[in-house]
N, C-alpha and C positions, 0 to 999 in steps of 0.2 A: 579264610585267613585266620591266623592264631588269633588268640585272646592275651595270651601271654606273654606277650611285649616287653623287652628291655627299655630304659628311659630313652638310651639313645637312639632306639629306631621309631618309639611314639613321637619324639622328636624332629628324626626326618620328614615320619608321615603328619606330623602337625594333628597330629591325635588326642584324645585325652587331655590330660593336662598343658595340653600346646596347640589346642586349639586355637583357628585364628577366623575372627567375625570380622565382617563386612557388610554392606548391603549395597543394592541396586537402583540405580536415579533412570527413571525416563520421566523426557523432557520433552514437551509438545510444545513448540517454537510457533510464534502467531504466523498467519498464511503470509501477509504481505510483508515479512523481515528481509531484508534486501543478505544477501550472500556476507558482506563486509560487516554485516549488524552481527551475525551468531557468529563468522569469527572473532570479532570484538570479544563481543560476550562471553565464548570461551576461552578467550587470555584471560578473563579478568575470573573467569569460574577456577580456573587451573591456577591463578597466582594466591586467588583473596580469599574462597573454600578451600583450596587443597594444600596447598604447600605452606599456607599460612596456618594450618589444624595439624599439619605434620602429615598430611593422607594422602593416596597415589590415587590415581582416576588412571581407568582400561574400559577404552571401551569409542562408541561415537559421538558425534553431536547431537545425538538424540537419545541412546542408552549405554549404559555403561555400570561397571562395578567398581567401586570405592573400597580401598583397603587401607592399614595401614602404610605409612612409606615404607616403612623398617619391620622387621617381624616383630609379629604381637597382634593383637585384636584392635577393632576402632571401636570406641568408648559411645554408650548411648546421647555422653553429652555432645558429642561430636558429632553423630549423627544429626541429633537435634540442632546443632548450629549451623550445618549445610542446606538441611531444610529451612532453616527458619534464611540464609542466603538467599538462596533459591524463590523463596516464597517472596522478597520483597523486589525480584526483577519485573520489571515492564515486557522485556521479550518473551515473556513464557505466557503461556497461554493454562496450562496445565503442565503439573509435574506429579509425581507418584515417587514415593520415597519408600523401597521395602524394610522390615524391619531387619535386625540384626541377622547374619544368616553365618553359616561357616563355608567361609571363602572358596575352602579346598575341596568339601565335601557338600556341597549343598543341599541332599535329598536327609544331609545329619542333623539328629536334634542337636541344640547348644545344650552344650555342658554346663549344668550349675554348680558354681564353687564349694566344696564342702565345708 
């Protein structure tokens, strides 16, 4: 594929300067959580982590990918405030928070701002 990119097609492809980061939540739910407890739990993940940080969740009740809701990247502090959510629930037994990743491109290194 070119190198030589117009702004508006690095654009399309969320390339370069339009990269967009996210990361990856698995979530290991205690064994005896009754069916009505993780759906609970994930209203209250999807209302009071995500929509309440501005961020979209894809994914199941046990993994999934976090991005922004809107285009753009999600911010390390954000990350850290899902984790640190997540870290004070009773229903999880184990979670794993990846670090910043690009959404679109996963196997791409993150681009540092110049």
């Amino acid at each position: 594929m070119a190198t030589n990119r117009s702004r508006r097609l690095r654009k399309k492809l969320c390339v370069d300067e339009f990269q967009e980061l996210g990361f990856e939540l698995n979530l290991n739910f205690k064994d005896d959580l009754a069916e009505e407890a993780i759906d609970a739990f994930l209203e209250q993940f999807l209302r009071d982590a995500m929509t309440a940080n501005g961020l979209g969740y894809v994914g199941g009740d046990d993994y999934g990918l976090v991005c922004l809701a809107k285009r753009g990247s999600v911010s390390e502090e954000q990350r850290a405030q899902v984790e640190a959510w997540l870290k004070g629930r009773d229903e999880l037994v184990d979670i794993t928070v990846s670090p910043l990743m690009d959404v679109w491109y996963p196997d791409s290194a993150i681009n540092t701002p110049a």
